[in-house]
FILO-465296 format. One record per residue: residue in three letters; x, y, z of N, C-alpha, C, CB in turn. Coordinates in steps of 0.2 Angstrom, whole numbers, plus 5000, padded with zeros to 4 digits. Glycine has a CB too. Layout:
! FILO-465296
ALAXYZXYZXYZXYZ...
END
This chain:
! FILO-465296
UNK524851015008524651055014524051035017524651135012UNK523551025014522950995015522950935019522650985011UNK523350885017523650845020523950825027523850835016UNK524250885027524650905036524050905038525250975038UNK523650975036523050985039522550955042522851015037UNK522650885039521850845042522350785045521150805036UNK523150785045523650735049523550755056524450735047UNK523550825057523450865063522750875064523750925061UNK522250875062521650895065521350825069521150925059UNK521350775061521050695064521050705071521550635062UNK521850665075521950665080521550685087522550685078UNK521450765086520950805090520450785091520850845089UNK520050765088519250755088519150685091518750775080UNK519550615095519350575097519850575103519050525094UNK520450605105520850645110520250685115521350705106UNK519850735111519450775116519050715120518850845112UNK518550685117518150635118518350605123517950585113UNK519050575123519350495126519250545133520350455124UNK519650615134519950675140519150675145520250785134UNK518750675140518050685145517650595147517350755139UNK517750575144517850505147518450475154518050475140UNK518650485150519250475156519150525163520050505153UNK519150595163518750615168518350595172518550645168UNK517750565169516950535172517150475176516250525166UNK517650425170517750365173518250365180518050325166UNK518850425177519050425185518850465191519750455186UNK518250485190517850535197517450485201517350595194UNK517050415195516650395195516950315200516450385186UNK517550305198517750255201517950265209518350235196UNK518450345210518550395215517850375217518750475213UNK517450415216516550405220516350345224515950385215UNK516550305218516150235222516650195226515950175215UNK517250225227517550165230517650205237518350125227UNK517450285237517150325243516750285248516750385242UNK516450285243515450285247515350205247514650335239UNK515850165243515850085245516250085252516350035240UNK516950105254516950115261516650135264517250125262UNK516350195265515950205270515450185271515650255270UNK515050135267514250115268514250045265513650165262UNK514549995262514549955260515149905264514449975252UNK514649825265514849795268514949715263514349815274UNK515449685262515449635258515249555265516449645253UNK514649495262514649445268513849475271515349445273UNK513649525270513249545273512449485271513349625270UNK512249445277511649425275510849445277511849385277UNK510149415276509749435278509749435284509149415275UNK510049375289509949385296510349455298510249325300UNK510749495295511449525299510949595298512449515297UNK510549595293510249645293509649665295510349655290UNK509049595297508549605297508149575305508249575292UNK508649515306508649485311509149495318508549415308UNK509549555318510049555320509849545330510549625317UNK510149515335510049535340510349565345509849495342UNK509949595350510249645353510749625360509649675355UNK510849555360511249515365511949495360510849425367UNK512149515354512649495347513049575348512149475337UNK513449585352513749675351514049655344514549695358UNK514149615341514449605333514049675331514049515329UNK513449665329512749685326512449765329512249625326UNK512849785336512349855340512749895334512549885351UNK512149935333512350015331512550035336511750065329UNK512350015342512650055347513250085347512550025351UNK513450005346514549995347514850035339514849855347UNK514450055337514750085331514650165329514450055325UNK514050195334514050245330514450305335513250255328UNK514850285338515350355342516150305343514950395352UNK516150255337516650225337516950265329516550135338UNK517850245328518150285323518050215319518850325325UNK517750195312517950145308518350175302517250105305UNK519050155301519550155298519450165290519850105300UNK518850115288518550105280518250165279518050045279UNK517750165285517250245283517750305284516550275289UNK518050315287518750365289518950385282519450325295UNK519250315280519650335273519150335268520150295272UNK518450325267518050355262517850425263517450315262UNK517750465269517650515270518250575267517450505278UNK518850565270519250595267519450605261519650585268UNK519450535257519350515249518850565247519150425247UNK518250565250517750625247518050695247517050645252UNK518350695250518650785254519150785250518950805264UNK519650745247520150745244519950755237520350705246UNK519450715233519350725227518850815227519050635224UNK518550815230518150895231518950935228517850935240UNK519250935233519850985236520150995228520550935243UNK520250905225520650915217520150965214520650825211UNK519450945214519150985210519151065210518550955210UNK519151085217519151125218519951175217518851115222UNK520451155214520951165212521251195207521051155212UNK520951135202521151155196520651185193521351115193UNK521051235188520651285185519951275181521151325182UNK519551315181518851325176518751375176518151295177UNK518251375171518051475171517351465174518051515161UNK517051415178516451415181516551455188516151345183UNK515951495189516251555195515451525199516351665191UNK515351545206515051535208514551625208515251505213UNK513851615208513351675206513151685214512551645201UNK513651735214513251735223512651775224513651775228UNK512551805218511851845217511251795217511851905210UNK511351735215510951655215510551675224511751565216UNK509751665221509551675228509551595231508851715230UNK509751535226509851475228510251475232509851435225UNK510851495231511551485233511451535242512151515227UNK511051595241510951615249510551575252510651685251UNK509951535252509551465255510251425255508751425251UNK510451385253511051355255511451365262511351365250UNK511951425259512251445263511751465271512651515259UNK511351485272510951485277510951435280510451495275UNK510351385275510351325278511051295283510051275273UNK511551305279512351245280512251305289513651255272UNK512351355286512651405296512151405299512851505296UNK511251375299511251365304511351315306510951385305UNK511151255300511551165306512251185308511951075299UNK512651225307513351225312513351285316513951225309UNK512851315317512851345322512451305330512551405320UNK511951255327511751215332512251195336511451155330UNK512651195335513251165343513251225347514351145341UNK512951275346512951325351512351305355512851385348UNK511751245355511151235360511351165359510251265358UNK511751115357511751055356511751025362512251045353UNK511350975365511450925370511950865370510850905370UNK512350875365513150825365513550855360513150735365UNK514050895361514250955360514950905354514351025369UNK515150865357515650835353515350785348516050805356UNK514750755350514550725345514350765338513950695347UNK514050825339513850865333514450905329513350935335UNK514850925335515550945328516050895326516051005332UNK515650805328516150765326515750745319516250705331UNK515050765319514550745313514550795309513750735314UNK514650865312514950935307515550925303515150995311UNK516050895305516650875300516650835295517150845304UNK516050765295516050745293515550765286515950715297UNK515350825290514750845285515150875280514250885287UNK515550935281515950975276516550925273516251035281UNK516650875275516950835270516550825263517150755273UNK516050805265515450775261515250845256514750755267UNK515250895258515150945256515450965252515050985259UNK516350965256516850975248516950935243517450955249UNK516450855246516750825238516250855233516750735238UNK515450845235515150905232515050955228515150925234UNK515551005233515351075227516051085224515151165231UNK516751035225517251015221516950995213517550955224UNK516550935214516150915209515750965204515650865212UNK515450965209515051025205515451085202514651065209UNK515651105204515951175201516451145194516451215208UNK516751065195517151055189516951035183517451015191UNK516050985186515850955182515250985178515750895184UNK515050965172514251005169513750935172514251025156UNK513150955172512650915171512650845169512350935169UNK512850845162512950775159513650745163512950785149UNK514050755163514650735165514450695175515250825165UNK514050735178513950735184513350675186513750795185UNK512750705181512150615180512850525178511450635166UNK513050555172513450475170513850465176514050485163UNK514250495180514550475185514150465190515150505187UNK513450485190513050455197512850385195512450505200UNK512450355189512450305185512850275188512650315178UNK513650285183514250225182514150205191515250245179UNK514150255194514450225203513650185205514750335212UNK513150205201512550145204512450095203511850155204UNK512650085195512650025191513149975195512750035183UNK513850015196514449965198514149935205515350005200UNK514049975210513849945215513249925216514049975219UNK512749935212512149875211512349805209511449915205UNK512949795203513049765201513749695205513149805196UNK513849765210514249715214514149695221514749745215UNK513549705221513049685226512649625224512549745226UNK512649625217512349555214512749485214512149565204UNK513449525213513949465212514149445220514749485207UNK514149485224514149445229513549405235514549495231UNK512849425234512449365232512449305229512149385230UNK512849345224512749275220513449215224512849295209UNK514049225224514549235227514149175234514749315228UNK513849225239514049205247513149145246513949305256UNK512549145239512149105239511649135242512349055241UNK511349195242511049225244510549255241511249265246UNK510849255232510149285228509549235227510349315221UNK509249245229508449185231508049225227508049175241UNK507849255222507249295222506749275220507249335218UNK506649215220505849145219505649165226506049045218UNK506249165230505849155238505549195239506049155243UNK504849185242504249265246504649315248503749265252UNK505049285255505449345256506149355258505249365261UNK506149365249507049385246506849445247507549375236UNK507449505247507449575247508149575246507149605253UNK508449615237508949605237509349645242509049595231UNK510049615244510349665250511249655246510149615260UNK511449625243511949645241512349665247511749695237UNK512849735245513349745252512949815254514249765250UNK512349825256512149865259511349845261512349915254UNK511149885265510349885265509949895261510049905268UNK509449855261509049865254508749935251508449815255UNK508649975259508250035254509150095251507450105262UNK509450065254510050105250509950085241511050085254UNK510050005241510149965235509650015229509749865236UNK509050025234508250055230508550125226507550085237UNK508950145230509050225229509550215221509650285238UNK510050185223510350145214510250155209510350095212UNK509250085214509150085207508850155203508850025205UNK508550195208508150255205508650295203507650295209UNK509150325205509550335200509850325192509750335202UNK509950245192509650235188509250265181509550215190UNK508850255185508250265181508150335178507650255185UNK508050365184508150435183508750485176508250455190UNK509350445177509650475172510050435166510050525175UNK509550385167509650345158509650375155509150315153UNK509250425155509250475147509850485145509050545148UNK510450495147510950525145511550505144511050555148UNK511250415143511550375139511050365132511650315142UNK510850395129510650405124510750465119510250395127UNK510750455113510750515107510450575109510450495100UNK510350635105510050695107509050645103510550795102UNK508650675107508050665104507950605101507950715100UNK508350545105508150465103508250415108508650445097UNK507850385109508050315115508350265113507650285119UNK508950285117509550235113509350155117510550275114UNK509750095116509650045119509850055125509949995116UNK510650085126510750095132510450115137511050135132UNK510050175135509650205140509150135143509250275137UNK508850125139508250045141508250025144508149985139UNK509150005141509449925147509749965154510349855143UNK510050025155510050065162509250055166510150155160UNK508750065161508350105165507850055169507850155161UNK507849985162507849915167507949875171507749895165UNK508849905171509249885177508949895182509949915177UNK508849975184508650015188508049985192508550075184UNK507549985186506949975189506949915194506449955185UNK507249845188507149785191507849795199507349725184UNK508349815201508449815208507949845212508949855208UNK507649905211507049925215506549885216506649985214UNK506249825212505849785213506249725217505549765206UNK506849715215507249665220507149675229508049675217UNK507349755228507249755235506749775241507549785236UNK506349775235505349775237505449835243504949675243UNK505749885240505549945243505049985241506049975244UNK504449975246503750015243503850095242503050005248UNK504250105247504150185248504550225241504650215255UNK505350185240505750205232505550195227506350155230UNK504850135228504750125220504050195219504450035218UNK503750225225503050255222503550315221502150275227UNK504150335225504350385224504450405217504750385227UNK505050355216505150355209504750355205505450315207UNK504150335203503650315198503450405199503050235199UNK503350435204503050485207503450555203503150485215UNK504250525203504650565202504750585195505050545203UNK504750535189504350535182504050575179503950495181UNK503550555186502850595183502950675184502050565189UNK503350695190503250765192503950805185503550775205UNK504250765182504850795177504250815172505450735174UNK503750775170503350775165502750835166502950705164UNK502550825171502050875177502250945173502250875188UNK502950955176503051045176503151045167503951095183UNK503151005162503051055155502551075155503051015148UNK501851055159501251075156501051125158500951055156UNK500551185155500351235155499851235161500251255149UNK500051305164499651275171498851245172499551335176UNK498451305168497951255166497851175166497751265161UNK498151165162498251085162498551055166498551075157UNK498951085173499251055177498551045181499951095180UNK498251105183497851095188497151065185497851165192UNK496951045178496551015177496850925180496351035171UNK497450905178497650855180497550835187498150845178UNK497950865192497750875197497150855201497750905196UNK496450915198495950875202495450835198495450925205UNK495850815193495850745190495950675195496350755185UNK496650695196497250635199496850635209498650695199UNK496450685210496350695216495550645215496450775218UNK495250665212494650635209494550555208494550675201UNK495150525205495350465205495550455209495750445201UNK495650485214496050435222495650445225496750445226UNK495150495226494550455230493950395227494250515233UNK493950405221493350365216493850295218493250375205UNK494450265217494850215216494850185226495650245213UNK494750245232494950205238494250205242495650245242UNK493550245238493050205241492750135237492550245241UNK493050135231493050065227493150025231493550045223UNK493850015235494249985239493949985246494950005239UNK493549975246493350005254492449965254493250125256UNK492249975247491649935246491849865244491149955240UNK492549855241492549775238492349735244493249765234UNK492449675244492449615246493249605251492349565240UNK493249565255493849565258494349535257493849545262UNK494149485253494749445248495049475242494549375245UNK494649545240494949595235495449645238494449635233UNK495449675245495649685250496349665250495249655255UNK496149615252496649565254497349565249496249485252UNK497149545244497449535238497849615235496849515234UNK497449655237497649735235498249745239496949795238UNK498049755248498949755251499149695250499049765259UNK499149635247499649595245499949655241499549515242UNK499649675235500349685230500549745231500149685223UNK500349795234500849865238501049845242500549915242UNK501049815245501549785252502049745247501149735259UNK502049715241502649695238502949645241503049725238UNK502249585243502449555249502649545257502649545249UNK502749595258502849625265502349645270503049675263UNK502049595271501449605275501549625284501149525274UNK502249585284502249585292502449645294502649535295UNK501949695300501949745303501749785299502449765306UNK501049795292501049855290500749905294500649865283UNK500249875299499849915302500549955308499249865307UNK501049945306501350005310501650015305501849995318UNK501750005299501950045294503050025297501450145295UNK503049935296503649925298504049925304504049945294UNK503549965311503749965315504050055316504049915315UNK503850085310503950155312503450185317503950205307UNK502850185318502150235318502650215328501050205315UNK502850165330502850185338503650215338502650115345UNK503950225335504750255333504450315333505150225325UNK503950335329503850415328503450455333503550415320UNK503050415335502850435344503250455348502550375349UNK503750395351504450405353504650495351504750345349UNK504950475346505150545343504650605343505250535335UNK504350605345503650675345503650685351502750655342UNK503650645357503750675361504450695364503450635364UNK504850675363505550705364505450755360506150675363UNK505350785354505350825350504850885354505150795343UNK504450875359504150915362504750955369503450875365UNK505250925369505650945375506050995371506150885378UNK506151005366506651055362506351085356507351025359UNK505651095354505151105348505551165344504251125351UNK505751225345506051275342506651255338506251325346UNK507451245342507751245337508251185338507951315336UNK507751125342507951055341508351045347508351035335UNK508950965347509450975352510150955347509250925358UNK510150995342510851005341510950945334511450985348UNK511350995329511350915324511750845324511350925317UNK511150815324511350755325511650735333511850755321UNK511550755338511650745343511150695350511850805345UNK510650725347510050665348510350595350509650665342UNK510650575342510650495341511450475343510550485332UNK511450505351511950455354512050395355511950465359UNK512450385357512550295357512050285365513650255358UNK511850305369511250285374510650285371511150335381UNK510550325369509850365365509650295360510150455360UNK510250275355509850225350510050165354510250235341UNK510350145359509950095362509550075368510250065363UNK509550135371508850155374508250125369508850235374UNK508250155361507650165358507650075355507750245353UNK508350055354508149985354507949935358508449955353UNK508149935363507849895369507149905368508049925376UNK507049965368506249995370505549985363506250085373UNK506149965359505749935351505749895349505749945345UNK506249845352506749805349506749795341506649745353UNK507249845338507349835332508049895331506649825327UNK508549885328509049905329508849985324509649845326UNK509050065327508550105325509350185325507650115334UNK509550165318509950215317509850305317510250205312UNK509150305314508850365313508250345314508850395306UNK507750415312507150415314506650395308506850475317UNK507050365303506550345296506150385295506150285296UNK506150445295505650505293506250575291504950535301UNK506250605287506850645287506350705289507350655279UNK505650745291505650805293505450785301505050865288UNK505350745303505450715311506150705312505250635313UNK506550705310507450705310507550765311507950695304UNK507550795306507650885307507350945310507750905301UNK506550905315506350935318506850925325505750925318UNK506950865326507350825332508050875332507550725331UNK508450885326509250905326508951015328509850865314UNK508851025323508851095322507951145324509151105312UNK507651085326506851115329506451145320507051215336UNK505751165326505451195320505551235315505151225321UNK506351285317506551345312506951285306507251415318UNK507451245310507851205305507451175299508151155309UNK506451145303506251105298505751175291505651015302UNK505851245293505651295289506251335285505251345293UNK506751305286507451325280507351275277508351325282UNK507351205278507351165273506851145270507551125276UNK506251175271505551195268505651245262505151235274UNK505951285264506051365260506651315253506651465266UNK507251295255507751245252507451225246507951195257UNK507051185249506551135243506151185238505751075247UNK505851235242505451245238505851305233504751275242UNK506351305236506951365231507151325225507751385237UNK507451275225507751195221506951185216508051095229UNK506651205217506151155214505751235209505651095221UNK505751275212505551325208506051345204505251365211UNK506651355205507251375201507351345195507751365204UNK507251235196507451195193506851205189507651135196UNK506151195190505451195183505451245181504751185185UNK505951315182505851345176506351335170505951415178UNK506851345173507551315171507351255164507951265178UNK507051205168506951135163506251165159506751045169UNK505651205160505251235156505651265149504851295160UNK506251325150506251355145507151315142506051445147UNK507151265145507751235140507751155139508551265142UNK507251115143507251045143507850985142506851045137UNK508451025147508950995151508850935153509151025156UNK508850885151508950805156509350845161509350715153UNK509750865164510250875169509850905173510850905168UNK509250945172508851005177508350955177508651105174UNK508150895173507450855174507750815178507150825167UNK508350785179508650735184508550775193509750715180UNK508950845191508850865198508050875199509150945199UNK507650895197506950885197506450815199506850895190UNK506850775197506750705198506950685203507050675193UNK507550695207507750685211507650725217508350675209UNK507450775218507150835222506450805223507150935218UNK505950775219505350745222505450675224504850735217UNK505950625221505850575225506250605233506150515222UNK506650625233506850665241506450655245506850745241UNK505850715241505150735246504950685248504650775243UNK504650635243504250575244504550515249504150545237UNK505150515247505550465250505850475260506250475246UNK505550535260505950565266505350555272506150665264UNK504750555269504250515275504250455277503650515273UNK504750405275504650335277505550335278504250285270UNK505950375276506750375279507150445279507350325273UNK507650435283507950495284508450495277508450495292UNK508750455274509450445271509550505267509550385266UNK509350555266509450625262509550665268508750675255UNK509750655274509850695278510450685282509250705281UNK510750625279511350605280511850595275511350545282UNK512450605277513050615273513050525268513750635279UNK512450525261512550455262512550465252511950395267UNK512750415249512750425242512050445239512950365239UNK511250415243510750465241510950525241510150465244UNK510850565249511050645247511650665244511050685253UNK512150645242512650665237512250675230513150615237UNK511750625229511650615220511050685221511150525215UNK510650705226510550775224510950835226509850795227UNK511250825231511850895234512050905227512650875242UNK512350875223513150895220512450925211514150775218UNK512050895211511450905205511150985207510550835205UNK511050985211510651065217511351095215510551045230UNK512051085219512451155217512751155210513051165222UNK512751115206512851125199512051185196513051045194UNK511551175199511151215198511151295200510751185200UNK511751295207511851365209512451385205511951385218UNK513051355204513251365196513351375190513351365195UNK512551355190512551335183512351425179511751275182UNK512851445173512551495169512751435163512951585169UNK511951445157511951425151512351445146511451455149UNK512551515146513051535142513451515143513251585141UNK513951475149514551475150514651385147514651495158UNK514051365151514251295149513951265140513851245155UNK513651315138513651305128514351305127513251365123UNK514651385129515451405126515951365128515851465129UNK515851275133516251245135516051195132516451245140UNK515551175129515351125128515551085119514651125130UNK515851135116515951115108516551055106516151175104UNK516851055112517350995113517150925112517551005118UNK516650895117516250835118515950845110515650835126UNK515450875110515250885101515450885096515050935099UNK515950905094516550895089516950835089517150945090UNK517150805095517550755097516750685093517950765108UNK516350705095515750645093515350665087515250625101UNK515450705082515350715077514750735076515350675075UNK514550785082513750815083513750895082513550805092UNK513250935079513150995079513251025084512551005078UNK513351095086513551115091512951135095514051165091UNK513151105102512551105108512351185108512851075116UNK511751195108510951235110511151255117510251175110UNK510651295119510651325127510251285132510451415128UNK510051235126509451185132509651125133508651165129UNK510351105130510751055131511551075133510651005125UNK511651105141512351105139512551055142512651165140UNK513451055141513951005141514551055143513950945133UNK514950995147515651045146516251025145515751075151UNK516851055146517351025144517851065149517551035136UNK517651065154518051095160518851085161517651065167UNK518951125165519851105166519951035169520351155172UNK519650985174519850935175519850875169519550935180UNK519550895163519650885158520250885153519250915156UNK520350935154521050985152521850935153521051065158UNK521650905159522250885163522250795160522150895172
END
């Protein structure tokens, strides 16, 4: 009898494993071949991206951004479609509507779609509103299906593949140069998207690793990671990220000690930039060589934003309250208006709280003020009292946001950055502890582990199940 009994059990415990594998790897693949149609361009070289001219209609944003592309069409839907699965089949995750995260949310979403009620191009914004609620389905689909660890690894697998398939086709079209001064790896997309990859990446190695050990995996993730962000000599990705690190580590410490650090870290940046200010000029010199990461040309406009963001401040004075509508601004006159008049091809406003002053006004950029500061005080308590990589990943990713959002809009667009915090944010407005320990003994059993703690959960949801 004993014998039936472990003919029958065996079987179960690498069944469960393979069932939650198989999930991540089909959501993960689903993901990336979304967000590869929409955003990712295979042939793509440094001229088509850096040097493109405004006489080549090949290359206008112009001719693209109120045209229907077929590839993004069917990555957009693919998103809305896999949400819709998730949102179907059964779990016992319930949304907390007593969550005051989840009322800032909900807020924030009705008042961006209420902007078509003052919008100055009324079809452009409910054509970007559709777009957006796709984005959103695939989202809180996700969320609601997946636990934290399930949700990090599939943001990984989709950064690694398409960091990775970015490389092969460099390497492929003869493009990867990285000896040269100025390589910047570009793969099938633009470099500061490549950046965002790799900080992902980085950010949730961890969870290719054992409980309380660093495994090799995690290493070779996190040095993948890094080394793409240095490929694509993005300054702004890399302080974010390094920034981001820092702020996961920051909230364990007791406040005292936070704020000694602090005017510590404040103490040092001024001791460190009157240094810099007495050295010699060829110290100088040498210094922005290596923040600029080679990148010398145009810092003094900071790449040609600082007269982009003039531009933008004054228009932003024609509608200061509650903007001109989202996303309606950035018509197809408007962004080549603004090239002609910069000459450099200008999809957004490379600043995301200048964006959402411009879409939804002052009131829009004080929800999304309240937003952050809701996400980020919810998450450092969270990760204080149970030390979750999944609430340290949203933590991690909620500060590079911040940091990142002064030098680009991309979290304010329906783009795989703001997906890897949207879908981490609303697994945090559904997240209850108890629920996802009671689900999580499956993955645990199936891999020969003790059963998960309330500061590590995991789950074994219904899309699991199936």
């Amino acid at each position: 009898m004993s014998t039936a009994v472990l003919a029958s059990d065996s079987p179960a415990l690498p069944s469960a494993k393979v069932k939650i594998w198989a999930k991540r790897i089909i959501l993960a693949f689903g993901v990336c071949c979304c967000f590869w149609a929409m955003h990712h361009e295979i042939g793509l070289s440094p001229e088509s991206i850096f040097l493109r001219t405004f006489q080549d209609s090949e290359y206008r944003t112009t001719d693209r951004v109120e045209s229907l592309n077929f590839l993004s069409a069917l990555g957009r839907i693919g998103m809305a479609g896999i949400g819709c699965l998730c949102l179907v089949i059964p779990t016992r995750e319930k949304l907390k509507y007593d969550n005051f995260l989840v009322f800032v949310l909900l807020t924030c979403l009705l008042f961006t779609c209420a902007s078509v009620a003052w919008s100055i191009n009324l079809s452009l914004t409910v054509k970007k509103l559709i777009v957006l609620c796709m984005f959103l389905t695939g989202a809180v689909g996700m969320a609601r299906q997946c636990s934290f660890k399930d949700l990090v690894i599939i943001l990984v697998i989709v950064s690694v593949s398409q960091s990775l398939g970015g490389l092969a086709v460099e390497c492929a079209y003869g493009f990867f140069k990285p000896h040269t001064s100025d390589y910047r790896f570009i793969g099938t997309c633009h470099p500061n998207t490549n950046a965002i990859l790799g900080t992902v990446c980085c950010l949730g190695a961890k969870f290719f690793s054992p409980k309380d050990r660093l495994g090799l995996l995690t290493v070779l993730i996190f040095c993948f990671g890094f080394a793409i962000i240095l490929l694509t000599k993005s300054r702004t990705s890399l302080a974010a990220m390094m920034l981001s690190l820092v702020m996961i580590r920051f909230v364990t410490f007791h406040p005292k000690s936070r704020t000694f650090l602090t005017a510590g870290s404040i103490f040092l940046g001024i001791t460190l930039l009157f240094g810099l200010m007495l050295s010699p000029r060829y110290v100088q010199d040498q210094f922005l060589d290596k923040i600029s990461m080679g990148r010398t040309k145009d810092v003094a406009s900071l790449t040609g934003r600082l007269p982009l963001w003039e531009t933008l401040i004054e228009d932003i004075q024609h509608k200061p309250v509650l903007g001109h509508g989202y996303l309606a601004y950035w018509s197809k006159r408007q962004i080549e208006e603004l090239g002609d008049k910069l000459k450099w091809e200008i999809p957004h406003g490379h600043n995301l709280y200048l964006d959402v002053i411009i879409d939804t006004g002052i009131v829009g950029l004080l929800f999304l003020l309240l937003l952050y500061g809701s996400i980020f005080q919810i998450a450092a308590s969270a990760y204080q009292r149970t030390r979750d990589p999944g609430i340290a990943f949203t933590i991690g990713m909620l500060t590079f946001c911040v940091i990142h959002g002064f030098g680009e809009s991309l979290f304010k667009l329906p783009t795989f950055a703001a997906f890897s915090l949207t879908v981490v944010v609303l697994r945090l407005a559904f997240w209850d502890g108890r629920q996802e320990v009671s689900t999580a003994s499956s993955e645990s059993a199936a891999a020969g582990e003790p059963r998960p703690q309330a500061d590590h959960p995991d789950s074994n949801t219904g899309l699991a199940a199936c």
